[in-house]
C-alpha positions as CSV (number, residue, x, y, z in Angstrom):
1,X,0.0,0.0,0.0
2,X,0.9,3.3,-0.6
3,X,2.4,5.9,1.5
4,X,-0.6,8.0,0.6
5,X,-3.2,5.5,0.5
6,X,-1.4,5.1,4.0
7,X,-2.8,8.4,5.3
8,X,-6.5,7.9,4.1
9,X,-8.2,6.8,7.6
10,X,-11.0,6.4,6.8
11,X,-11.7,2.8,5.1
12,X,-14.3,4.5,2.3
13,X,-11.7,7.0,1.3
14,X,-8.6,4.4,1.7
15,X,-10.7,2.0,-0.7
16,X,-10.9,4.8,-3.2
17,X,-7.3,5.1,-3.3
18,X,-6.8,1.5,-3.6
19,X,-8.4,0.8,-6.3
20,X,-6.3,3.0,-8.7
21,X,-3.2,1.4,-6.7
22,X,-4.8,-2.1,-8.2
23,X,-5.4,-0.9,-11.5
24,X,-2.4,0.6,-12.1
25,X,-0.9,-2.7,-11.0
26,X,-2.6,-3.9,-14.1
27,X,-2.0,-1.7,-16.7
28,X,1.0,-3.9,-18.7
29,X,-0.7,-7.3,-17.7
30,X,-1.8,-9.4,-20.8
31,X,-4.9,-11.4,-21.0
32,X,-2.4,-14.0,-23.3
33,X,-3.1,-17.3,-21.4
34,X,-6.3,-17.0,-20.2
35,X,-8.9,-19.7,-21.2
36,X,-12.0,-18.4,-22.7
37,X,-13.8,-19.8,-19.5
38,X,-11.8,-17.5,-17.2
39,X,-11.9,-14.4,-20.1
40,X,-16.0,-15.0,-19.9
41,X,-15.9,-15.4,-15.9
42,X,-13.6,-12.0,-15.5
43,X,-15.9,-10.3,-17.7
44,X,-18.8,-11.0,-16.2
45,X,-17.1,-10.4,-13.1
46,X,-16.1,-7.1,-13.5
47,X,-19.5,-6.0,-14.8
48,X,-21.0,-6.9,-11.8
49,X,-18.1,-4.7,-9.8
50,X,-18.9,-1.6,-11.9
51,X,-22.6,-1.9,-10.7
52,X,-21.3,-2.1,-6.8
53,X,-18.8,0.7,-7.6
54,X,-21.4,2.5,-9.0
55,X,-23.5,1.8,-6.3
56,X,-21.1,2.8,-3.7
57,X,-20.7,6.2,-5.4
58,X,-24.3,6.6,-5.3
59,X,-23.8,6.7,-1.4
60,X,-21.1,8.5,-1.3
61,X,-22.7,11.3,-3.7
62,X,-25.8,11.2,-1.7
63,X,-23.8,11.9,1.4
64,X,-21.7,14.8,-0.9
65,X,-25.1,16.3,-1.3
66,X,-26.2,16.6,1.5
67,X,-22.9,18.0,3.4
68,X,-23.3,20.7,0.0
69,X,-19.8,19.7,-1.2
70,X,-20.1,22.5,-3.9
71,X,-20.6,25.5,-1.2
72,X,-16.8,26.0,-1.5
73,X,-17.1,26.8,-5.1
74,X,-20.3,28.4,-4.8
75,X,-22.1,26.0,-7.0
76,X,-24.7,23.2,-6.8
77,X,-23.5,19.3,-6.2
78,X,-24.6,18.9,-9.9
79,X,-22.6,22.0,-10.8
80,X,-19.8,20.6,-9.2
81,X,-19.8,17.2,-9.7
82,X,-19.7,18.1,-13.7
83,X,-16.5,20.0,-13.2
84,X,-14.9,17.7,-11.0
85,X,-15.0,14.5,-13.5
86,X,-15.8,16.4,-16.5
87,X,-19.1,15.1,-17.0
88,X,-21.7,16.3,-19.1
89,X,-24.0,18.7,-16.4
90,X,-27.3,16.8,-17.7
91,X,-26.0,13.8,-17.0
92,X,-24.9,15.1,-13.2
93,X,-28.1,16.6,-12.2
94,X,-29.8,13.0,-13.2
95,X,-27.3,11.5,-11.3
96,X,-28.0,13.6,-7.9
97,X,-31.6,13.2,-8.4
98,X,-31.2,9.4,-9.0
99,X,-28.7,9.5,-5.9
100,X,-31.5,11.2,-3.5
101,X,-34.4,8.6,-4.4
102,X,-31.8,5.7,-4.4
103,X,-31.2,6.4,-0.7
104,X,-34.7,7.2,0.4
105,X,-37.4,5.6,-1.1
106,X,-36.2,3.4,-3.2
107,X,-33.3,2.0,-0.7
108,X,-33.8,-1.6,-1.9
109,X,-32.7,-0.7,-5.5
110,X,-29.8,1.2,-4.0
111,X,-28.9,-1.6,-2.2
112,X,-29.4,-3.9,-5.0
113,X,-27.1,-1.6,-7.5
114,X,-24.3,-1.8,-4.3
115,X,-24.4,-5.5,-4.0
116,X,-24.4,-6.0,-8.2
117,X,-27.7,-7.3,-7.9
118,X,-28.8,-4.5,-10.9
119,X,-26.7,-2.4,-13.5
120,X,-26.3,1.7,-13.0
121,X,-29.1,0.9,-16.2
122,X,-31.7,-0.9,-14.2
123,X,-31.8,1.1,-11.4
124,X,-32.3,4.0,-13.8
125,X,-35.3,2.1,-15.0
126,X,-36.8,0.8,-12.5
127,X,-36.8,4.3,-10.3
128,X,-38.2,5.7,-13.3
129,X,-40.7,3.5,-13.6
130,X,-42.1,3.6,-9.9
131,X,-41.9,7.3,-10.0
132,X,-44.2,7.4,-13.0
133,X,-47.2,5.6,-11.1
134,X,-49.7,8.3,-10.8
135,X,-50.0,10.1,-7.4
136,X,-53.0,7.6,-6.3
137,X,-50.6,5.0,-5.3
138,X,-49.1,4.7,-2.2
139,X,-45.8,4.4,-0.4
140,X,-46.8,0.3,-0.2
141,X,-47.9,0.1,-4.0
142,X,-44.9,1.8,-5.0
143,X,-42.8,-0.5,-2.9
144,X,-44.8,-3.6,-4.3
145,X,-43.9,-2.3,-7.6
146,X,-40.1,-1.8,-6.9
147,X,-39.5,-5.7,-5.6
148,X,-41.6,-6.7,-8.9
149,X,-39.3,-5.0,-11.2
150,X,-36.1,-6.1,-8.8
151,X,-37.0,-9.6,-9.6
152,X,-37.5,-9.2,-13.1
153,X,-34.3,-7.2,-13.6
154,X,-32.7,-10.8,-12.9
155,X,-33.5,-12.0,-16.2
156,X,-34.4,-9.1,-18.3
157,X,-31.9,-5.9,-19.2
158,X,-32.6,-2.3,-19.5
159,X,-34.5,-1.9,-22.6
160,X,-36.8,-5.2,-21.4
161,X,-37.5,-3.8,-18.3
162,X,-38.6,-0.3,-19.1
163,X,-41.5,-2.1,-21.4
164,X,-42.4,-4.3,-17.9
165,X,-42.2,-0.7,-16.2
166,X,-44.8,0.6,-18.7
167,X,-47.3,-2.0,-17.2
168,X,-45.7,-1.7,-13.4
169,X,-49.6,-0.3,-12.9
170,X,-51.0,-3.7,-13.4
171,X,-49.2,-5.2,-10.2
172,X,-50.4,-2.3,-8.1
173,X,-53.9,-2.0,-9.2
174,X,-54.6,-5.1,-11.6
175,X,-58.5,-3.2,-12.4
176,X,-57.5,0.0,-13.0
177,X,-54.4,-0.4,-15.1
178,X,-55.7,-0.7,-18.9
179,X,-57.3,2.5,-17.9
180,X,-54.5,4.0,-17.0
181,X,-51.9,3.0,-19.6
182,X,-54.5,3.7,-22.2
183,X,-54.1,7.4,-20.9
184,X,-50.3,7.6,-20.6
185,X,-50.3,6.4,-24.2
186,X,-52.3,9.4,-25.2
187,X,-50.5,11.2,-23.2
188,X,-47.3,9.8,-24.7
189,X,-48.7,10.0,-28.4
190,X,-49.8,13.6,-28.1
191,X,-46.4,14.8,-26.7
192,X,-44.8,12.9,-29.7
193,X,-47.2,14.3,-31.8
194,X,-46.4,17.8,-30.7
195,X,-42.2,17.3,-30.6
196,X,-42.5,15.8,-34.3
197,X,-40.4,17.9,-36.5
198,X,-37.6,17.4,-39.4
199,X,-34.6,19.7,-40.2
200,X,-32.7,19.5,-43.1
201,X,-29.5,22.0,-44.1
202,X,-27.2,21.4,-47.1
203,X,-23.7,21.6,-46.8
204,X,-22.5,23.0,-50.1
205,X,-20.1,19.7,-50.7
206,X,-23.0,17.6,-52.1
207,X,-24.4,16.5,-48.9
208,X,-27.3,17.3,-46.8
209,X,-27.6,16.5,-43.5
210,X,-30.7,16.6,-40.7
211,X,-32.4,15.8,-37.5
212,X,-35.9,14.6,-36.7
213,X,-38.2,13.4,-34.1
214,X,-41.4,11.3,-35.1
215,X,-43.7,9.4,-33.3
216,X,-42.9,5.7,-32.5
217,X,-45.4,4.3,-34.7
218,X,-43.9,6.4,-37.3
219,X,-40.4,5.5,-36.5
220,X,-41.1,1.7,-36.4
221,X,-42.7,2.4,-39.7
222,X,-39.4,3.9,-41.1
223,X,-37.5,1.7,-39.3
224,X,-39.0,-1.3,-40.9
225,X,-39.3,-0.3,-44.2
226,X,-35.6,0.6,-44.1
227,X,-34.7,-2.8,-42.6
228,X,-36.8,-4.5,-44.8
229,X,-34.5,-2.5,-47.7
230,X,-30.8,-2.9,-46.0
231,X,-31.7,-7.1,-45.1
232,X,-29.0,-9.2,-45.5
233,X,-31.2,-11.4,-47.7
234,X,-31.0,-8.5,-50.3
235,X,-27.5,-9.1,-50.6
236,X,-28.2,-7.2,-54.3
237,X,-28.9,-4.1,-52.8
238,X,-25.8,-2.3,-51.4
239,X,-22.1,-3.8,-50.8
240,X,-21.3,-5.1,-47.6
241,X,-17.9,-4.3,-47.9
242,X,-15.9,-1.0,-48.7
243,X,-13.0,-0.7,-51.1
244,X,-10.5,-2.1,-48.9
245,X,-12.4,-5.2,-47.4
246,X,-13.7,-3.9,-44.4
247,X,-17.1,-4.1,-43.1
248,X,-19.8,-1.3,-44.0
249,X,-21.6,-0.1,-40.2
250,X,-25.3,-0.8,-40.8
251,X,-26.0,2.9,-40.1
252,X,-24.3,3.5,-43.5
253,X,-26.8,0.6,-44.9
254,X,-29.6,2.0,-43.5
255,X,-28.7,5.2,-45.0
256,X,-28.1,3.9,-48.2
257,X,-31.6,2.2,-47.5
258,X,-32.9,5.6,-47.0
259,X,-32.0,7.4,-50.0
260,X,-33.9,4.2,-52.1
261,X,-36.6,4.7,-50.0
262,X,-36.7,8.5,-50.9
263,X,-35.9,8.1,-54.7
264,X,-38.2,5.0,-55.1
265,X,-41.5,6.2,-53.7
266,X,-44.5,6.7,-56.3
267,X,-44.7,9.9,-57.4
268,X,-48.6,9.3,-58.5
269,X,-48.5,8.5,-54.3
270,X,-47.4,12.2,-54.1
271,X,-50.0,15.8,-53.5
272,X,-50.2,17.6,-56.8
273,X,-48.9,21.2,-56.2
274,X,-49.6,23.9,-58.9
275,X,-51.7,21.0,-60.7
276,X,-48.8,18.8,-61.4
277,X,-47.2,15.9,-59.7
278,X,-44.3,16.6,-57.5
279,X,-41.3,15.9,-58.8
280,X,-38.1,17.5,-59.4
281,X,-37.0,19.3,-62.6
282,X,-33.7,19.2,-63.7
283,X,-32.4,21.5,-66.4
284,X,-28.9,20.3,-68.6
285,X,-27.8,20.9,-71.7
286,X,-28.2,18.1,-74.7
287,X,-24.2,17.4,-75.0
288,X,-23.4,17.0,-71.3
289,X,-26.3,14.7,-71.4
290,X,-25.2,12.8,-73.7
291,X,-21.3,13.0,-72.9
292,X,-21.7,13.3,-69.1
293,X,-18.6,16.0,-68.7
294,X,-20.9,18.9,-66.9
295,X,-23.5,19.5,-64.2
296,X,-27.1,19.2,-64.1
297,X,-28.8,22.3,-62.4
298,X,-32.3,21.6,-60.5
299,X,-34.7,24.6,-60.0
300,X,-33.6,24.7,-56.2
301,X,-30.7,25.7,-56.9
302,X,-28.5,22.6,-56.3
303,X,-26.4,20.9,-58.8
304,X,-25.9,17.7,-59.5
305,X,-23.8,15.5,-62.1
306,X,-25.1,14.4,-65.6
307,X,-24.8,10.7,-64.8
308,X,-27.2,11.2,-61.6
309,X,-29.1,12.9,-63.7
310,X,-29.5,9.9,-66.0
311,X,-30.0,7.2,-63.6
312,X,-32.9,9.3,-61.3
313,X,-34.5,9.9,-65.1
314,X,-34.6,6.0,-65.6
315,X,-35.8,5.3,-62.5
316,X,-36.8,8.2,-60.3
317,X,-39.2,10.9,-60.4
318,X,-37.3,13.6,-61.7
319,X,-38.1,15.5,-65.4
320,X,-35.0,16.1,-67.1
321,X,-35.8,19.4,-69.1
322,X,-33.3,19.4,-72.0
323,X,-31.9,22.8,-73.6
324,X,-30.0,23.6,-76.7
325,X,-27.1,24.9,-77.7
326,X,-28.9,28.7,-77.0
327,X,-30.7,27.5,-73.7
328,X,-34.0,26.5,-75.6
329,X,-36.1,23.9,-73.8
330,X,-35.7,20.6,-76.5
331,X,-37.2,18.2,-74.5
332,X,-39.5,18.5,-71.0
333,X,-39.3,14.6,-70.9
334,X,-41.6,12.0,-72.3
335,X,-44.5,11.6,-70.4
336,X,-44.2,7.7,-69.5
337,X,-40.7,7.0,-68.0
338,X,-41.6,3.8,-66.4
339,X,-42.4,0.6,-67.4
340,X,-45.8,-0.2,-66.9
341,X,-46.7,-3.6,-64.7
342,X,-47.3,-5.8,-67.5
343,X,-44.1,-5.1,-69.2
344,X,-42.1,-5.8,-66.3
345,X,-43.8,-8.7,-65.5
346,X,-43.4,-9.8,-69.0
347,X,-39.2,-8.5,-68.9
348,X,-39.2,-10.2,-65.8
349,X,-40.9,-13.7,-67.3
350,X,-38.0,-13.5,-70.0
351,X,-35.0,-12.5,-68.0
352,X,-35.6,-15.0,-65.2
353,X,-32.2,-13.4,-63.2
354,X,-30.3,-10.0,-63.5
355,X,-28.9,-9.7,-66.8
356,X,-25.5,-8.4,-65.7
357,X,-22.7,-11.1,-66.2
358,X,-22.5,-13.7,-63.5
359,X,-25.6,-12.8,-61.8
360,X,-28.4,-14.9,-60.8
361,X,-30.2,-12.5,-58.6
362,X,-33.7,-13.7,-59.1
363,X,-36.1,-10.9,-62.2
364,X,-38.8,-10.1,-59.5
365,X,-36.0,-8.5,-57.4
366,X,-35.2,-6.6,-59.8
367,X,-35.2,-3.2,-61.4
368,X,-36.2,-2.7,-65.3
369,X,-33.6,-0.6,-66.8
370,X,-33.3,1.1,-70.2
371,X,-31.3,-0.9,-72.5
372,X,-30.8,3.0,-74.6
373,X,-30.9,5.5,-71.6
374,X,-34.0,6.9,-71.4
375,X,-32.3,10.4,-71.4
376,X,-30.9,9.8,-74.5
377,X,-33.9,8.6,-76.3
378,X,-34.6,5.4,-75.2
379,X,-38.0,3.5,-75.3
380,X,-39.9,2.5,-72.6
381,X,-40.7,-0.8,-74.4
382,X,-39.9,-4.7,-73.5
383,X,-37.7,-5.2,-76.4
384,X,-35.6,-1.9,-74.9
385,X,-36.0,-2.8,-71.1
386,X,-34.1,-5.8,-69.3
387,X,-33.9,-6.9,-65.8
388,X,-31.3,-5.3,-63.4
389,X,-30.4,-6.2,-59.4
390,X,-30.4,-3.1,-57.8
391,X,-26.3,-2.9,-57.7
392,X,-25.9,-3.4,-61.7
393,X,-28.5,-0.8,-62.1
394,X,-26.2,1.5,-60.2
395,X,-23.3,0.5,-62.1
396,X,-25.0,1.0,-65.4
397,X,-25.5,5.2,-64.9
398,X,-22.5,5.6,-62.7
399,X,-19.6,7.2,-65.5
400,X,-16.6,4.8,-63.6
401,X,-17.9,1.6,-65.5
402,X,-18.3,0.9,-69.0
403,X,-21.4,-1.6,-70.1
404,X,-21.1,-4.2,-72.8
405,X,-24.1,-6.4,-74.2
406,X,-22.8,-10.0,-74.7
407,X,-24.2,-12.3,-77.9
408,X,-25.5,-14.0,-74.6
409,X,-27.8,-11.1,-74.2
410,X,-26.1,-10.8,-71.0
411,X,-24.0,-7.0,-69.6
412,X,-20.6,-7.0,-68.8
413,X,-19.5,-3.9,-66.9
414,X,-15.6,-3.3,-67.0
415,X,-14.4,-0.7,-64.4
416,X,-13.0,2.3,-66.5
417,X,-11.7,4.7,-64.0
418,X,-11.3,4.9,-61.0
């Protein structure tokens, strides 16, 4: 032990000290030689001691608090507490409120977070949950309520256990509970309604960001739809793997996900405003059309490049309007872009797989792509449409890959640039 470790009297404030002595004692040791059964049993071990640390801590805050540690600074324990360890100050004040109730009335999950019983999470949880009973219920229905949820936090984790805490009402007051969760969801549902809101800024580098908040109905919408987009069983869809060989996160799947979702929805699904459909009107000249050297200009404002241009006009709801040479409208876009039902299901009937080279990804997962672009001319017609997984179809409008038609009827693309 330590020379100052020595001087700490008190056992508390000598443990503190300790610890660090322990861990520093650890720093250069290898886990090289371990069995997996002790690397599992350490692990879980030492999750358990972070919950009776935390615990601890708790008691010590709580004590902290209420000897008003921060009076020497002339600030609040949260105030202080944020400085001291460089926490965020939300996250302090929640921890001295959560202190104050895990030392009075809810002692037992204090105690249980101190002997690792519980996690810092489910003690979170479950105080939350006990404190949300309306003010009807008593000091012995709220204590019913805490022991339920202690014993269920022995099986379930955080996120199970605030759903059981939703429905904590039905152990205190089995009769009255579906009236009362039917009026915290509407509650709930009205205050989601109200916080609902979507901002989106553009960067000027070609990207736009945002933030949101929607209603979890809404958001398990999204979220499935997206899922249903990014699933491993589309393997098609997007590349699970960068340029070097490492693994793309699934938040960059699901946002690959999103911008289908967004390109992909039917426009005649869409409000008419100014008595037309909404869609997006893109002005470019006939050469960089064709030749795909220069930028596309939508009426917003934005730019974009000529090959975007051609893929979203194959398959997206966008109007390429075309100029000449002295700006003069050519072309506003033929009216049908898309292939109708029966000629994809016919396209798909003949194709049987994606037509690229080597791939059997199955027609009715497919997309029907222009064999001539349609912003060059190309007919929306079977003989002039053939079947294309969602990754050819990309390939085919992006200006780094060169398409070839094969006597097989099949498309090779060759990589031209980099």
């Amino acid at each position: 032990m330590s020379e100052g470790t020595q001087r700490r009297r008190h056992p508390l404030h000598a443990f503190a000290g300790r610890v660090h002595e322990v861990l520093d004692g650890l720093t250069n040791a290898s886990h090289l030689g371990m069995a997996v059964e002790e690397l599992a049993e350490s692990v879980v071990e030492l999750h358990r001691a972070e919950a009776r640390l935390a615990g601890l801590r708790m008691r010590l805050l709580a004590a902290a608090d209420r000897a008003d540690v921060g009076e020497a600074s002339a600030c609040s324990t949260p105030a202080w507490l944020a400085a001291a360890t460089a926490m965020d100050r939300r996250r302090a004040r929640r921890e001295v409120v959560l202190t104050a109730s895990l030392q009075g009335p809810r002692s037992r999950t204090g105690e249980s977070l101190e002997s690792g019983m519980v996690s810092w999470e489910q003690a979170e949880v479950i105080v939350a949950a006990v404190e949300s009973l309306p003010s009807s219920v008593g000091a012995e229905g709220r204590a019913k309520a805490e022991l339920h949820l202690l014993e269920k936090a022995k099986v379930f984790g955080p996120q199970e256990l605030r759903v059981l805490g939703r429905r904590i009402f039905e152990v205190v007051d089995p009769e009255a509970a579906e009236l009362h969760l039917g009026r915290q969801l509407a509650r709930q549902e009205e205050a989601a309604a109200r916080k609902t809101f979507l901002t989106l800024w553009d960067d000027g580098a070609g990207t736009t960001w945002g933030r949101f908040a929607m209603p979890t109905l809404n958001g398990d919408m999204l979220a499935t739809a997206l899922n249903a987009l990014a699933s491993p069983r589309r393997s098609d869809a997007y590349d699970r793997t960068d340029q070097h060989g490492g693994r793309v996160t699934n938040s960059v799947l699901l946002g690959q996900a999103f911008v289908e979702y967004v390109e992909r929805y039917p426009v005649d699904r869409l409000p008419h405003t100014g008595g037309l459909n909404t869609t997006l009107l893109v002005s470019i000249d006939a050469a960089s059309l064709t030749d795909g050297l220069k930028a596309a200009d939508l009426l917003n404002g934005h730019l974009l490049s000529a090959g975007q241009a051609r893929r979203l006009a194959c398959e997206a709801g966008l109007v390429p309007q075309v100029l000449g040479g002295a700006s003069a409208v050519l072309d506003y876009g033929r009216e049908r872009r898309f292939h109708t039902a029966a000629q994809r299901k016919v396209i798909h009937a003949r194709d049987r797989t994606c037509r690229a080279e080597g791939c059997d990804i199955p027609a009715n997962w497919c997309h029907v792509h222009h064999r001539v672009p349609f912003s060059r001319g190309g007919a929306t017609s079977i003989a002039e449409g053939h079947s294309l997984c969602p990754r050819h179809h990309k390939k085919a409008h992006d200006a780094a890959f060169a398409s070839t038609v094969l006597a097989s009827g099949e498309i090779r693309f060759s990589r031209i640039r980099q």
